[in-house]
ZADO-1210 file (C-alpha; in nm, 4 decimals, padded with zeros to 6 digits):
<atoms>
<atom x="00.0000" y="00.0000" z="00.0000" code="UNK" pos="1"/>
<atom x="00.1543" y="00.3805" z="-00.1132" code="UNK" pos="2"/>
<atom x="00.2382" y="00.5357" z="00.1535" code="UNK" pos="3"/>
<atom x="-00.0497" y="00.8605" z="00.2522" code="UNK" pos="4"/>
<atom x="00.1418" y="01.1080" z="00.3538" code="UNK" pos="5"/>
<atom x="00.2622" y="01.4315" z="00.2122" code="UNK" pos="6"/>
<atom x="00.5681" y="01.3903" z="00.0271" code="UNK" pos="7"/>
<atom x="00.7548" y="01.7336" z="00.1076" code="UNK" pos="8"/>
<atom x="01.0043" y="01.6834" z="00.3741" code="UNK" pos="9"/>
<atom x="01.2406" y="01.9736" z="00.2252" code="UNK" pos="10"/>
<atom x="01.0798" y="02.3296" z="00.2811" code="UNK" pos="11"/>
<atom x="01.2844" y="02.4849" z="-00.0131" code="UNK" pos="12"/>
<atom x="01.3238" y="02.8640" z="00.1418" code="UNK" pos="13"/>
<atom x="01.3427" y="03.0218" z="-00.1968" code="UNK" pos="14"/>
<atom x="00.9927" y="02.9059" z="-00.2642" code="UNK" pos="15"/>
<atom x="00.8326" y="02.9963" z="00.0629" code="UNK" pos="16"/>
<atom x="00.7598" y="03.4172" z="-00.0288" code="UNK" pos="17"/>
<atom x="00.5601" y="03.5447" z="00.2417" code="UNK" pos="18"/>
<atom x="00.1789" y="03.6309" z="00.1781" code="UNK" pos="19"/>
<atom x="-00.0872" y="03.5974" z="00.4147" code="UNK" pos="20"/>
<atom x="-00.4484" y="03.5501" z="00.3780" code="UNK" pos="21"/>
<atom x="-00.7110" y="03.8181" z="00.3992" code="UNK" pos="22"/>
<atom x="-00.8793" y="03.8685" z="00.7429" code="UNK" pos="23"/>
<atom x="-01.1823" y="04.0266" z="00.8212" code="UNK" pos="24"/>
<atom x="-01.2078" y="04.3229" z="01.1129" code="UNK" pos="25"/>
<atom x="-01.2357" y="04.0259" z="01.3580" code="UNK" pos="26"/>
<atom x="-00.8932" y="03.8624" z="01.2777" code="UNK" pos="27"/>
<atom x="-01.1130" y="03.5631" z="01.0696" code="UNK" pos="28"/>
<atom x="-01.0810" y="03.4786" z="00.7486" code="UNK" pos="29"/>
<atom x="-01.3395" y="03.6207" z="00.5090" code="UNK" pos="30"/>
<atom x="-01.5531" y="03.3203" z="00.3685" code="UNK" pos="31"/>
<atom x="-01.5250" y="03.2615" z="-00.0125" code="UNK" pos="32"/>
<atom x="-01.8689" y="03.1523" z="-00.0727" code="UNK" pos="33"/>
<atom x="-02.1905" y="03.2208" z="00.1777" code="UNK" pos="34"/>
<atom x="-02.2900" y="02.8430" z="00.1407" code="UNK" pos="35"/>
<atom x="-02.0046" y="02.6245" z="00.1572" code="UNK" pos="36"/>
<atom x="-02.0078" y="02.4034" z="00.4414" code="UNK" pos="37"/>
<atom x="-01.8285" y="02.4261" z="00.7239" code="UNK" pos="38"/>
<atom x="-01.6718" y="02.2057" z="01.0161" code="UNK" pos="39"/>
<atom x="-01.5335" y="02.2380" z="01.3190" code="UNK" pos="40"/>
<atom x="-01.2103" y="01.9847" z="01.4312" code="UNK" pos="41"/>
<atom x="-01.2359" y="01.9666" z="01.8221" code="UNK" pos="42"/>
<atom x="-00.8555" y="01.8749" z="01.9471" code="UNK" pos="43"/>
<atom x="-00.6693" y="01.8408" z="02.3141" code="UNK" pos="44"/>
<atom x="-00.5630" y="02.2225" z="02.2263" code="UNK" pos="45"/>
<atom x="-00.9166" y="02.3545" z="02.1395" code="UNK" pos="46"/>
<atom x="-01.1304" y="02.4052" z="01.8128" code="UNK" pos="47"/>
<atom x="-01.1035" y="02.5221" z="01.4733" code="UNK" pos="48"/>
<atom x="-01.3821" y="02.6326" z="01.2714" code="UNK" pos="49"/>
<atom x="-01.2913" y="02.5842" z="00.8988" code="UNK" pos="50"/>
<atom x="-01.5042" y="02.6715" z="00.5989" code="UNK" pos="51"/>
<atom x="-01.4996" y="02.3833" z="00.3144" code="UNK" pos="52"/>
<atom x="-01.4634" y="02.4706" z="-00.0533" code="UNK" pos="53"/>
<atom x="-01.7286" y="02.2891" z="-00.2553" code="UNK" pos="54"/>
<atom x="-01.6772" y="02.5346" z="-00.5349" code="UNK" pos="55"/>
<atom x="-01.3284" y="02.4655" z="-00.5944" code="UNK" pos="56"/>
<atom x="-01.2766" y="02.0766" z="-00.4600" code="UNK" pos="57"/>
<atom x="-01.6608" y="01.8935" z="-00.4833" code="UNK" pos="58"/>
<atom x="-01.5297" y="01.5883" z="-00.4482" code="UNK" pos="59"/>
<atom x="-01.3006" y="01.6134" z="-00.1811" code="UNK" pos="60"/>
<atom x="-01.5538" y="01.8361" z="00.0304" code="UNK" pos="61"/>
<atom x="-01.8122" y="01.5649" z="-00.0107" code="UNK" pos="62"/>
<atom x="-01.5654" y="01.2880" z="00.1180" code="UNK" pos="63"/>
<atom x="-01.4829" y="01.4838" z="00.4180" code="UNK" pos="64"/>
<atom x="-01.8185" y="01.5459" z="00.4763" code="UNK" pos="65"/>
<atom x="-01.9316" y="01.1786" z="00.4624" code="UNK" pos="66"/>
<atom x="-01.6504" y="01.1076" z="00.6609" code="UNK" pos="67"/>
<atom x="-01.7484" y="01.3233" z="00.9315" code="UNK" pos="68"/>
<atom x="-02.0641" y="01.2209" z="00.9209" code="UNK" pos="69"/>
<atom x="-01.9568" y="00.8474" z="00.9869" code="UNK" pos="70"/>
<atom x="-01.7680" y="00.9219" z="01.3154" code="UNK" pos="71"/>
<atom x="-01.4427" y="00.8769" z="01.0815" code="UNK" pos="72"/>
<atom x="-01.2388" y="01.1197" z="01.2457" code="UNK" pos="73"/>
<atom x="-01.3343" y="01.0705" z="01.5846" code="UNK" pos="74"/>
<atom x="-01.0332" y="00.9525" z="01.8287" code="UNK" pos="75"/>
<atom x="-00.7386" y="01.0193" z="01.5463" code="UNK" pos="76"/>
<atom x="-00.4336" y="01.1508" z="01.6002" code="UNK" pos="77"/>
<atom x="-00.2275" y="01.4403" z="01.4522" code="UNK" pos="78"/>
<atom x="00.0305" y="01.1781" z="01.3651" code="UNK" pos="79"/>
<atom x="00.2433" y="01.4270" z="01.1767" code="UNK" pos="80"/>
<atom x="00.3799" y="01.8078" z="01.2923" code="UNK" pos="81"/>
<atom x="00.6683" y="02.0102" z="01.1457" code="UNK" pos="82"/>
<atom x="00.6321" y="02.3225" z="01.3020" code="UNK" pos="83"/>
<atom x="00.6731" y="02.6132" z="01.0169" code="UNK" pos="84"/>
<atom x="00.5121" y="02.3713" z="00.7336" code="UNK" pos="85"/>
<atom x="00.1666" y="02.1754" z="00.8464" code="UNK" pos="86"/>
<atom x="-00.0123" y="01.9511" z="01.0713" code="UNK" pos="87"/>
<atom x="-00.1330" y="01.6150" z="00.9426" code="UNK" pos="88"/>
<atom x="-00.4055" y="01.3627" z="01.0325" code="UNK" pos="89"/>
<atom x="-00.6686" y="01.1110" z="00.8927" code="UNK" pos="90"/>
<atom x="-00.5050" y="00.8296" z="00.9445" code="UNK" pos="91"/>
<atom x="-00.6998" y="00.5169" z="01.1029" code="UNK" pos="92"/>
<atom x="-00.3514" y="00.4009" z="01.2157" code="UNK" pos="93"/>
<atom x="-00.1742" y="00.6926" z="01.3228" code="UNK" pos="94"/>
<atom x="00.1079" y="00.6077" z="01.1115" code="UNK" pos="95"/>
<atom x="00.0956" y="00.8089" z="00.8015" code="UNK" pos="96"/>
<atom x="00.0104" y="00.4509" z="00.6478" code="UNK" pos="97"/>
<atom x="-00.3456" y="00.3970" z="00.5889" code="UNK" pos="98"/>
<atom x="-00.6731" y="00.6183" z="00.5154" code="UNK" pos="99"/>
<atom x="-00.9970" y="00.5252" z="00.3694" code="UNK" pos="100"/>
<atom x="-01.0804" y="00.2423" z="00.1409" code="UNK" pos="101"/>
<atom x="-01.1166" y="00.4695" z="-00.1451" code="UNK" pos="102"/>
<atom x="-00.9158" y="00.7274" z="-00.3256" code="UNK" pos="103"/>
<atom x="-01.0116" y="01.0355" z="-00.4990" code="UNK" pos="104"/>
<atom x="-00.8858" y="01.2526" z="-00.8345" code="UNK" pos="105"/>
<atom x="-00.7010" y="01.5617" z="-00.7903" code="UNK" pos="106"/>
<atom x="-00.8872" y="01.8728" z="-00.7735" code="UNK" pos="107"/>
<atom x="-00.6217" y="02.0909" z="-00.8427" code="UNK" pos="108"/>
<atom x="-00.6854" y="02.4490" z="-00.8621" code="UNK" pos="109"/>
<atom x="-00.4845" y="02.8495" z="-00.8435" code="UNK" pos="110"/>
<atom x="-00.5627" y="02.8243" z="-00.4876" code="UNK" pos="111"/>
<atom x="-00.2227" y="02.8830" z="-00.2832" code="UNK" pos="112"/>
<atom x="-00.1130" y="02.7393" z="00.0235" code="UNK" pos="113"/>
<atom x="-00.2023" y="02.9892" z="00.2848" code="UNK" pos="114"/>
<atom x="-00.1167" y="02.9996" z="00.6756" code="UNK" pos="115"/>
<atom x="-00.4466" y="02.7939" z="00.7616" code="UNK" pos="116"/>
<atom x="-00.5358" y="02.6404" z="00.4258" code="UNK" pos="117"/>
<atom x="-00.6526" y="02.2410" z="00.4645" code="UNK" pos="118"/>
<atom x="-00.5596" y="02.0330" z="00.1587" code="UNK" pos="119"/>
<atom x="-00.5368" y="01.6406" z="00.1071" code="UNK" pos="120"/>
<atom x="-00.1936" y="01.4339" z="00.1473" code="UNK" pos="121"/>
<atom x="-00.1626" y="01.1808" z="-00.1063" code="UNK" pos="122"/>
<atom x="00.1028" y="00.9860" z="-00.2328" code="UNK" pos="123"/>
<atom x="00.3036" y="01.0497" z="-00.5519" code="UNK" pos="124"/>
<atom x="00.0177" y="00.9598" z="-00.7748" code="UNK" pos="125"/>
<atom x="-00.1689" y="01.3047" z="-00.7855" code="UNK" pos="126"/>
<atom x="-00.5038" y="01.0496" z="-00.7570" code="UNK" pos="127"/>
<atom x="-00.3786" y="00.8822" z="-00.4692" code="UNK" pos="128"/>
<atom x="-00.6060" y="01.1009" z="-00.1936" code="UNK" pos="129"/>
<atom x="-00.7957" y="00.9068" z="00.0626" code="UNK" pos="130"/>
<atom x="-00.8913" y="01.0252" z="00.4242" code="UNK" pos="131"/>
<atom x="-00.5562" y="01.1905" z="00.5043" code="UNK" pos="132"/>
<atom x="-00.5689" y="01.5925" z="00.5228" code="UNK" pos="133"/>
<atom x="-00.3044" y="01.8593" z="00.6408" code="UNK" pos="134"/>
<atom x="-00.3498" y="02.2310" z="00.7414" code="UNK" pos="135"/>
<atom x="-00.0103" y="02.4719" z="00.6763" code="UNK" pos="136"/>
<atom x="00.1216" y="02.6514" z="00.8819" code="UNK" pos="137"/>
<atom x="00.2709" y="02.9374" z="00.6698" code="UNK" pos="138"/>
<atom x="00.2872" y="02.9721" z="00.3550" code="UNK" pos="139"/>
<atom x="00.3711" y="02.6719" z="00.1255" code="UNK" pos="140"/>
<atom x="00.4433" y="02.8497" z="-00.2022" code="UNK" pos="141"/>
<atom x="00.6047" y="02.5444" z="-00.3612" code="UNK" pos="142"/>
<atom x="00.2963" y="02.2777" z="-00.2610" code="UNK" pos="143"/>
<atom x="00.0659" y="02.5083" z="-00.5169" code="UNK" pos="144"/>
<atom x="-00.1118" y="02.3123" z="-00.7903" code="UNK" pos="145"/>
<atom x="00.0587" y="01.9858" z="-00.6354" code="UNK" pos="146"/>
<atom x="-00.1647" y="01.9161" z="-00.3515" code="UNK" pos="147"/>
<atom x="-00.5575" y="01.9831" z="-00.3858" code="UNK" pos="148"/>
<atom x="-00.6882" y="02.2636" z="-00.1492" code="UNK" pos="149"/>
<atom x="-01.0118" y="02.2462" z="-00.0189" code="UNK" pos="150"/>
<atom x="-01.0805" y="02.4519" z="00.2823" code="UNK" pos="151"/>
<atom x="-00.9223" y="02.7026" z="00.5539" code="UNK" pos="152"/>
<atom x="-00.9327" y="02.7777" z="00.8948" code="UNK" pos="153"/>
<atom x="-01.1595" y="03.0597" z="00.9895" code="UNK" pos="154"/>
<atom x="-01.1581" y="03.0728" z="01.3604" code="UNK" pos="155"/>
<atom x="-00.9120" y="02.9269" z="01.6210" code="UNK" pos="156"/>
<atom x="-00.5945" y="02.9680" z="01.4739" code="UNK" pos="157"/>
<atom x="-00.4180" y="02.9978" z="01.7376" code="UNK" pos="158"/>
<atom x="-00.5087" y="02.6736" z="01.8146" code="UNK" pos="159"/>
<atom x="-00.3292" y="02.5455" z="01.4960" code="UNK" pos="160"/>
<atom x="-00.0150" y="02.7392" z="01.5899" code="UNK" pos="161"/>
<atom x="-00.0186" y="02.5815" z="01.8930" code="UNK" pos="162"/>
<atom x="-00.0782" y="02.2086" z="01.7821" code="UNK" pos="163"/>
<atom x="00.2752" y="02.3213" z="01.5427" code="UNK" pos="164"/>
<atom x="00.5034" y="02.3771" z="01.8497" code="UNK" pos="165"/>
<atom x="00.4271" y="02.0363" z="02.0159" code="UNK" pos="166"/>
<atom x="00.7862" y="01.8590" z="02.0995" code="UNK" pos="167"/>
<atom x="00.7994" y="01.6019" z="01.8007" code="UNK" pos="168"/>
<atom x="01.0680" y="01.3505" z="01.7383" code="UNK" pos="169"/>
<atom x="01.1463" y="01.0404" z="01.5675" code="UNK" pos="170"/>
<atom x="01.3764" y="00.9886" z="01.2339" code="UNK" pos="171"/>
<atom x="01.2100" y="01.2878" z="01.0550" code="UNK" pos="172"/>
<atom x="01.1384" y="01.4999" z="01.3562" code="UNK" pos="173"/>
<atom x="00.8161" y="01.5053" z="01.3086" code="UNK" pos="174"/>
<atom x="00.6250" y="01.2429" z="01.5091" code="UNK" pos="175"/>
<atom x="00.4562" y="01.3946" z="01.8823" code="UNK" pos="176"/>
<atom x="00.5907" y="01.3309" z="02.1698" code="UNK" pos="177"/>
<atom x="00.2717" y="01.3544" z="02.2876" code="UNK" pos="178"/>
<atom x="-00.0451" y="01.2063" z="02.0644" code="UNK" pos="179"/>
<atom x="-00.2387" y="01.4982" z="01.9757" code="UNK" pos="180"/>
<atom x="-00.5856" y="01.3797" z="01.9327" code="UNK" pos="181"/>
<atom x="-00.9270" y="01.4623" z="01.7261" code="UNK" pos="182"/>
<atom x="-01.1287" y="01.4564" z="01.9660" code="UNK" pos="183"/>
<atom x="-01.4411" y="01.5387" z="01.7545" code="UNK" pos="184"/>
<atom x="-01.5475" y="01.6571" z="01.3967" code="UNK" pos="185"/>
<atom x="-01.8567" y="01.8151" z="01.3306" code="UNK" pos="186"/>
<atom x="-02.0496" y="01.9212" z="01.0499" code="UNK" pos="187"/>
<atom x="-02.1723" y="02.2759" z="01.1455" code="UNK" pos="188"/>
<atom x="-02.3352" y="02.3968" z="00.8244" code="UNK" pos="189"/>
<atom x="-02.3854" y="02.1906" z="00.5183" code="UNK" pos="190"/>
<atom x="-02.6442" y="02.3468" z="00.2137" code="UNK" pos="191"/>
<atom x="-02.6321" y="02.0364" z="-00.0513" code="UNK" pos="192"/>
<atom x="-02.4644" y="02.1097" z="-00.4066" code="UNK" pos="193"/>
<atom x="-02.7928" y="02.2098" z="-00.6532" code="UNK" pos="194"/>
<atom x="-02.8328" y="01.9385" z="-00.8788" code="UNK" pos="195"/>
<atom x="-02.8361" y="02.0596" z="-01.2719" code="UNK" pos="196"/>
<atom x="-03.1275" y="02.0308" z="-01.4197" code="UNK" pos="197"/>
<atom x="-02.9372" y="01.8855" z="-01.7511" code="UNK" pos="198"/>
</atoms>
């Protein structure tokens, strides 16, 4: 089985330029789009709301959703940190190993990797996406049209940053000390895709 994990251990500085989402008056991001769905990801360091792009990655969105849903997420671990880069999770065995029995095609889109943007790990074939998902921390310049983004964090980021300065270790440095758990993910708003009348 590929291995699900995101294959981007070098940071490559000349490709990291620093840009930073939009925020609102309140510090939040602005949404894209008044009805795409949105989740929350309760962890041992506190909850993130994030906002779901169905109009840029349908498939993936839905997936998540499902997943959700199911109880999918529930009791994972953050099995992979690298503070300055991303968080990583999804993975039934908390080994950056396995995922869902499923995988989905790339929805690749202009979207870049912003400080708080969630996209889908995957192995080297772009179509290789299952259940795994990471959130950056930074900017990830050189992940851009490699990686399929389909969300962002739009309250509790300082959660995130928090969850990236756990004490990690392991070959790669990059394993918790600590398990850093899901506790809970929740679907808080979801208005179905309109169906096309063709």
């Amino acid at each position: 089985m590929a291995v699900l994990l995101l294959f981007s251990a070098a940071f490559a500085d000349g490709d990291t330029e620093k840009e930073t989402p939009k925020k609102s008056k309140t510090d939040k991001y602005e949404k894209r789009q008044a009805d795409n769905p949105e989740i929350a990801i309760e962890t041992d360091f506190g909850t993130m709301k994030l906002e779901l792009f169905r109009d840029v990655a349908p498939g993936h969105v839905d997936s998540m959703l499902a997943r959700i849903k199911e109880g999918f997420y529930d009791g994972l671990i953050f099995h992979r940190i690298i503070d300055g880069f991303m968080i990583q999770g999804g993975d039934p065995q908390g080994t950056g190993m396995g995922g869902a029995p499923y995988r989905l095609k790339a929805e690749f889109s202009d979207l870049p990797h912003l400080d708080g943007t969630l996209s889908m790990a995957r192995a080297q074939d772009p179509n290789s996406a299952s259940s795994q998902f990471f959130i950056c921390l930074g900017r990830q310049a050189f992940l851009d049209g490699k990686y399929t983004v389909f969300g962002q964090v739009m309250d509790g980021m300082d959660v995130l940053h928090k969850i990236g300065k756990v004490p990690c270790g392991g070959p790669r440095k990059s394993k918790p000390e600590k398990d850093v758990f899901i506790r809970k993910m929740t679907v808080l708003k979801d208005i179905p895709a309109k169906k096309s009348d063709k």
